[in-house]
N, C-alpha and C positions, 0 to 999 in steps of 0.2 A: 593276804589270803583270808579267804572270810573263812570261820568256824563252822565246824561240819554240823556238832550236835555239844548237847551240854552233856556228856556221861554223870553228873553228879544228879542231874533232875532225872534223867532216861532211867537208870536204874541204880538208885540212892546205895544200894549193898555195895555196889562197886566202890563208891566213897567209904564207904565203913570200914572196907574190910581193909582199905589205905591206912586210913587213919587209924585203926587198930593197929595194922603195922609200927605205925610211927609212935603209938602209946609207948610200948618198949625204949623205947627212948628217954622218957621222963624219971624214969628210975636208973637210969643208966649214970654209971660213972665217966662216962667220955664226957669229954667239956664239949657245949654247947654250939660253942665258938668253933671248935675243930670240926664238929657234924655239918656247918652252916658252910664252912671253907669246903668241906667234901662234897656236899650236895649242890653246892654254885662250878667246882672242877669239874663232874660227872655229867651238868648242866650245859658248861660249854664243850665238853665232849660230843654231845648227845645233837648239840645245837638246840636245845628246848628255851624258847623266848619267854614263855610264859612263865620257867623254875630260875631264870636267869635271871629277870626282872624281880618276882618273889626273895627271890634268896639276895640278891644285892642286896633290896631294901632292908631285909633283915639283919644281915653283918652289917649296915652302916647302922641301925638303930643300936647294937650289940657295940658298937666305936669299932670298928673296924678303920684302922686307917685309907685311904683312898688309895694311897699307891699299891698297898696290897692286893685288892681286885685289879685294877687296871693291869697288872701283870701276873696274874695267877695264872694265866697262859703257857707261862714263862717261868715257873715260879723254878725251874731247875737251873736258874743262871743267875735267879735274883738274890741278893743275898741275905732277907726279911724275913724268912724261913725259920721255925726251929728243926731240929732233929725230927721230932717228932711230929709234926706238920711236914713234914717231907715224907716220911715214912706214908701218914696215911695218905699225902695225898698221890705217892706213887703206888700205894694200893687200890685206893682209886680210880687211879686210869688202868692197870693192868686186871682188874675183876671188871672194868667197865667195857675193855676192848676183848680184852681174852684171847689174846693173842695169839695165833694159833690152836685156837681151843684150849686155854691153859695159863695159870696164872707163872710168870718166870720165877725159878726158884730165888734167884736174889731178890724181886720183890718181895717175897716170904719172908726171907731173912732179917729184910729190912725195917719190912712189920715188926717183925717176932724180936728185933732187938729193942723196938721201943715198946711193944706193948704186950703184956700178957694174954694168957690162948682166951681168957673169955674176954677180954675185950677185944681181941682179934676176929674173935665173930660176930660180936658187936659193931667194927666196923664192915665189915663183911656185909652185914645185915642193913645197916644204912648203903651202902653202896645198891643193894639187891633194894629198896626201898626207892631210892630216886632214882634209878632207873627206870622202876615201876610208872614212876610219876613222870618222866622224863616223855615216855611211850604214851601213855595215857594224852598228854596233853597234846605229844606233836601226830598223834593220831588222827584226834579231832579236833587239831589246831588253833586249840585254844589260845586267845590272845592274852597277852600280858595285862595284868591287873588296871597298870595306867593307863593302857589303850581305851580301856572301860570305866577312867575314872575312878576306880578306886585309891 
């Protein structure tokens, strides 16, 4: 599929007001590694090529082992998970899907046992963040970085 438009050149604020989003992050206590596993899950949720390809690249430059992408699909069977990498990234899918309008209360639960309420909106916020960027790209179907060379 050829790309519809570049939103970052059409109307540059729409990039800003992204990337502002994701400022918040740089101060954040979440690990890095765990935001990059969230945003590559929400990624293949969403089916976005272009946050899929981005965020691979970035967990492998981070050492991300390989078997752990190749089954993050899966990651509720695999057993390369910690606790808490399960936790966010079943928060992840269920603020991603919204499952009947509504996140399940045991996802909550499972949050809330590994992680404290501001970092609970912290992930919350990244989840609300690549999705953003999830839409954005598969809107105007933006190709993936290497399709372009990058």
């Amino acid at each position: 599929m050829a790309a519809r438009m570049n939103y970052t050149t059409v109307d540059p604020g729409v990039l800003q007001a992204m990337l502002r989003l994701n400022e918040y992050f740089q101060d954040s206590d979440l690990e890095p590694q765990l935001l990059e596993l969230m945003h590559f899950r929400a990624s293949q949720i969403n089916g976005c090529a272009y946050c899929l390809e981005m965020h691979a690249r970035q967990l492998r430059e981070r050492g991300e082992p390989e078997h752990r992408l190749y089954v993050l699909d899966a990651w509720r069977d695999a057993p390369f998970y910690t606790d808490r990498e399960r936790a966010a990234l079943a928060w992840t899918e269920a603020v991603t899907r919204l499952t009947d309008g509504q996140v399940p209360d045991d996802d909550y639960a499972e949050a809330r046992a590994q992680f404290d309420e501001r970092e609970l909106a912290g992930l919350t916020l990244a989840v609300v963040a690549i999705n953003g960027w999830n839409r954005l790209n598969i809107a105007f179907r933006n190709e993936p970085a290497m399709v372009n060379g990058e």
